[in-house]
Steps between C-alpha positions, in 0.01 A plus 500: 500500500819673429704504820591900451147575413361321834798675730386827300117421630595381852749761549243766380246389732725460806582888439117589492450293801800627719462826424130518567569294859836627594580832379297885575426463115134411368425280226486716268897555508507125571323447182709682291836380681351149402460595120832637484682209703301241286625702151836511618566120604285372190789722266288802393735794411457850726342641246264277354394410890457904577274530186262126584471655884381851377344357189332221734370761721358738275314249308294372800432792685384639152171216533449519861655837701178681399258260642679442765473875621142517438426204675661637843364830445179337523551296798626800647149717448276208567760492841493863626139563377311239712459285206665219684291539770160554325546157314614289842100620661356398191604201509465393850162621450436269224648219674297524842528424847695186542733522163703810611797336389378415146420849475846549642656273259284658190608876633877377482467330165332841342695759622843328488481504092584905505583542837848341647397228729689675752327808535191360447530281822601830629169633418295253545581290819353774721176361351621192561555537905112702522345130336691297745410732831112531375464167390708263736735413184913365557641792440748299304257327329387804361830674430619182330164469248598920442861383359446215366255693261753765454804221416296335228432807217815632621654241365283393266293762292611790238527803579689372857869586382683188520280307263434763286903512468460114432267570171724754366817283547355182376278688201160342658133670382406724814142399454568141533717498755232726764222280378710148571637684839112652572449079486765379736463799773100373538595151523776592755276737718338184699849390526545816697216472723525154532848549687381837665209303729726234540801677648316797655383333809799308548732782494296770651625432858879547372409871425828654653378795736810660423430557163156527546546812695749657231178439239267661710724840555531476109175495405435779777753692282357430197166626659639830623507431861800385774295162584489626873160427532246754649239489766164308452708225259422175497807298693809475257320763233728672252372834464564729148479873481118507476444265817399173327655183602686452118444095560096579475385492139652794307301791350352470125804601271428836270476292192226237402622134422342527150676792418874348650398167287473747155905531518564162507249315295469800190903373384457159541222517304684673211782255532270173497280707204823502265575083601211415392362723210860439372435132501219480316323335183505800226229655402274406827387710743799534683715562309323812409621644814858410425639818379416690782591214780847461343571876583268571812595110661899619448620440872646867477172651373279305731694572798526854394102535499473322794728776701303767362193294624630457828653874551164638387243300679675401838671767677220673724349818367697791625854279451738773391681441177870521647369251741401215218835597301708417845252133515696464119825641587565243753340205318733618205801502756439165657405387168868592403659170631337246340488634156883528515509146671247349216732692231868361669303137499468617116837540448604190661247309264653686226866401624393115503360529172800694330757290678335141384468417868141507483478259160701245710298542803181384315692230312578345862216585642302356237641127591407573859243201630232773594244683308623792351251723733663435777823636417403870533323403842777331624737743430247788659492274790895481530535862517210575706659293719840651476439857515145557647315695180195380367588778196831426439432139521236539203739743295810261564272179386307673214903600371687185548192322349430722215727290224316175610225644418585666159625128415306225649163621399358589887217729474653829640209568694510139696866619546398865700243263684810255612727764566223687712384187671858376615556872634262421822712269645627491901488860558726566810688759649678647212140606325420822635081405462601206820583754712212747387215196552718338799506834687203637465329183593707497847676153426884415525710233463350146425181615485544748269673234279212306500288766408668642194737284427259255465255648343721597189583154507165348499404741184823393318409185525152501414593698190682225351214293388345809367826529270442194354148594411581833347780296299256274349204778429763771386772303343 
């Protein structure tokens, strides 16, 4: 490789990097500064580098902003409407008495594909604490089965957004890619339970009472009450608003699960319709159906109907209208930052491409001694490790390997799959969702380490030899 074209790489991911972990700047700016820094030492005039970055931008945001958007405003209704909540009962229902943290783990893996896994831990580990006091569960057992579910679709399935930014980069069919990712997140719930039973009981007695104190007054909070307690409670009760101890099994949400599953099945669906009606045989049955998959199974249409679905069918009758447009004017606004961090990984792909950086990355990478699928998980894995993002380890891995995979002949959807997969390494204390899981378990320290840490680890690695399968059926 070209000795100017490598410093232009390295120096262009150094700036993402430091600015990301040293700097009051996000990765979006980090991003950008990377593009520009990686134009400028690989000999790219101002202006030519001004119009790539803009031009860069533009052109990815113009496949995937939109679905982006819908996709949070949907995680946002199923969120604030009790959807969430609604689909966690069912399925501990369906699971029964002794598999609470399957039904944990399936909760997690469900509402994490619209919902951010952080909020829906949020959400959802209240239900979490009532299993483990009315049952005899590890707490940590059962908060651990509740992430781990979360972690996989989050970074894993379509519409999540740093996969989704993944298939846009990388050009991969939608449809394939949830179907393969569908695959690997059943395959890696056990995984996740597995680990959960395992390392429940052994870290239970590290709970830190510290911290387990500063969950109970927030969930008291959350409830509506000071978590002072009240007369007639049972010793160490937490008492909300209405009087109920909130660790006791929560009241039935104001929205059926059937109804908060319509949101999230209806576009995948659509998208899965157009995959396959557009792949097949003419003339046969399916492919009678084409015509109107290849519109309705658009992500942007399918998402589209399935926000309509969800404003219309879960808020609770009586819901206000300015109170459902405030659900989708936050979603919108947190929605903000990754579609311009998914459009500044654009424009650093688009940099690479226009500079020639990216033809002589695949050229060496090419004559690397490892499969070619492993460079985009490798590379995810570097930066999750660097910088703490599961997302921007997907978008930085999906760019960097995007010319490989225009040139070596990797099926882009394997590609999103590697990039996705390698993103679940070793999450530690710069990843915000360690501290969300870590804290509201009540563990510090070593033991809350072992927890996540390992966990993420565990699923990263067990991923790998599901790689290599979707590699030989898909490629």
């Amino acid at each position: 490789m070209d000795p100017l074209l490598l410093a232009a790489l390295l120096l262009g991911v150094a700036a993402v990097v430091a600015i990301i972990l040293w700097t009051r700047l996000d990765a979006f700016v980090g991003l950008l500064a990377g593009a520009l820094v990686t134009g400028a030492v690989a000999g790219m005039s101002p202006a030519d580098l001004l119009e790539t970055v803009t031009g860069g931008f533009g052109s990815t945001l113009a496949g995937i902003g939109i679905v982006i958007g819908l996709g949070v405003m949907i995680g946002k209704v199923l969120e604030e409407s009790g959807g969430a909540d609604a689909l966690a009962k069912m399925f501990v229902r369906l699971a029964g008495k002794g598999r609470e943290d399957v039904a944990m783990t399936a909760t997690g893996a469900v509402v994490s594909v619209p919902v951010f896994c952080d909020s829906g831990f949020v959400i959802l580990h209240p239900l979490a604490r009532s299993l483990a006091r009315r049952y005899g569960k590890p707490l940590v057992g059962l908060s651990l089965a509740l992430a781990g579910g979360l972690a996989i679709t989050h970074h894993l399935v379509p519409p999540t957004p740093g996969p989704l930014a993944a298939v846009g980069l990388l050009g991969a069919d939608l449809g394939t890619v949830i179907v393969a990712a569908l695959a690997m997140a059943v395959v890696l719930m056990p995984v996740v339970v597995v680990y959960s039973r395992v390392m429940g009981p052994r870290l239970e007695p590290r709970l830190d009472p510290a911290l387990a104190a500063e969950r109970d007054a927030v969930h008291a909070g959350a409830a509506g009450g000071d978590g002072a307690g009240a007369p007639g409670a049972g010793s160490g009760a937490v008492l909300g608003a209405d009087g109920r101890d909130i660790s006791e099994e929560p009241p039935d949400p104001p929205v059926s699960a059937l109804l908060a599953m319509v949101p999230l099945l209806l576009p995948l669906v659509l998208i899965i319709g157009n995959t396959v009606t557009g792949a097949a045989v003419p003339d046969s049955f399916l492919a009678r159906f084409a015509p109107f998959f290849s519109f309705a199974g658009e992500p942007a249409i399918a998402l589209l109907v399935g926000l309509v679905a969800a404003v219309y069918l879960l808020p609770p009758k009586g819901t206000p209208r300015t109170t459902v447009v405030g659900w989708l004017t936050a979603a919108a606004a947190s929605a903000g930052m990754i579609v311009f961090v998914t459009g500044a990984g654009g424009a650093f792909g688009e940099v690479l491409r226009a500079s020639g950086v990216g033809d002589a990355l695949a050229e060496a990478v090419a004559a690397w001694p490892v499969p070619l699928v492993l460079v985009p998980f490798l590379i995810a894995t570097f930066v999750r490790l660097a910088q703490g993002s599961g997302t921007v380890a997907i978008i930085t891995a999906a760019t960097l390997s995007a010319p490989l995979v225009q040139s070596s002949g990797l099926d882009p959807a394997v590609a999103v799959l590697a990039a996705c997969s390698g993103s679940m390494v070793f999450s530690y204390v710069s990843d915000s969702y360690f501290w969300v899981v870590t804290r509201f378990t009540g563990l510090s320290g070593g033991a809350a380490m072992k927890m996540w840490s390992g966990m993420t680890t565990v699923l990263w690695l067990a991923s790998l030899p599901l790689l290599g399968v979707a590699a030989l059926v898909l490629g």
